[in-house]
C-alpha positions as a printed NumPy array, in Angstrom:
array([[ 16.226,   0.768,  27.349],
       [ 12.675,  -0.621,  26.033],
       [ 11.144,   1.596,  23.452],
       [  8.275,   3.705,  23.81 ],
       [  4.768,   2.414,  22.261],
       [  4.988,   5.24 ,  19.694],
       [  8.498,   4.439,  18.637],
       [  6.752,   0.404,  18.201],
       [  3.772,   1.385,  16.462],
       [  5.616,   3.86 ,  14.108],
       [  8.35 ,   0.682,  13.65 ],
       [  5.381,  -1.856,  12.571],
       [  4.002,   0.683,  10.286],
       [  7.161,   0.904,   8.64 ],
       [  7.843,  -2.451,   8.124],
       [  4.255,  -2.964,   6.392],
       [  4.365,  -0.192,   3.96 ],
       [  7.227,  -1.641,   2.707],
       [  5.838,  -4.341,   2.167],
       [  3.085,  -2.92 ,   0.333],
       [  2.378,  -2.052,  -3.934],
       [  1.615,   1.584,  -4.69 ],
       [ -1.108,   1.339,  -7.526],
       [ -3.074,   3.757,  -9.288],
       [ -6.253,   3.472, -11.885],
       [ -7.388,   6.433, -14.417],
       [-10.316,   7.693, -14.897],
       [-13.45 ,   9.53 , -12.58 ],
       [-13.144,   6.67 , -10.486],
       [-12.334,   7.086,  -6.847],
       [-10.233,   6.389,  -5.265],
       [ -7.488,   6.653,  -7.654],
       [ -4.637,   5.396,  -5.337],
       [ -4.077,   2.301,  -2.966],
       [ -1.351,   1.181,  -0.891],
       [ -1.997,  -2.718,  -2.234],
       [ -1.122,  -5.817,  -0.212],
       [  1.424,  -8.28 ,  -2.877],
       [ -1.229, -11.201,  -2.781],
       [ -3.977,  -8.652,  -3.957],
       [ -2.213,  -7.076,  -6.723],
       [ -3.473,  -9.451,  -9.918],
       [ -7.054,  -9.194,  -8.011],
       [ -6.398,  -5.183,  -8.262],
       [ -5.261,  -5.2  , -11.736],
       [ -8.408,  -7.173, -12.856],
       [-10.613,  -4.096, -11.677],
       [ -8.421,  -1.59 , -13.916],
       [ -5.718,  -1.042, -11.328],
       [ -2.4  ,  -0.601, -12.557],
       [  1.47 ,  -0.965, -10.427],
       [  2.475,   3.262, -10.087],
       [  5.194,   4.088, -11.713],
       [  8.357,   4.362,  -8.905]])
């Protein structure tokens, strides 16, 4: 039995937050989270970023 497109989308989603780096930065700043693809982590750290604690 095929899937419904919910079931697919919710799937997909999944799979790419998992993939994803949780990182946070101090401050007044905003936005103090982001949900951070691996390849843009080091570019992320640069502007104060910081991996969140898991």
């Amino acid at each position: 039995m095929a899937k419904k497109r919910d079931e697919n989308i919710d799937e997909a989603e999944n799979l790419a937050e998992k993939k994803l780096v949780k990182m946070i930065r101090d401050g007044d700043v905003e936005p103090k989270t982001a949900d951070v693809h691996p390849d843009m982590v080091e570019d992320y750290k640069k502007g104060g970023w910081r991996i969140a604690e898991q």
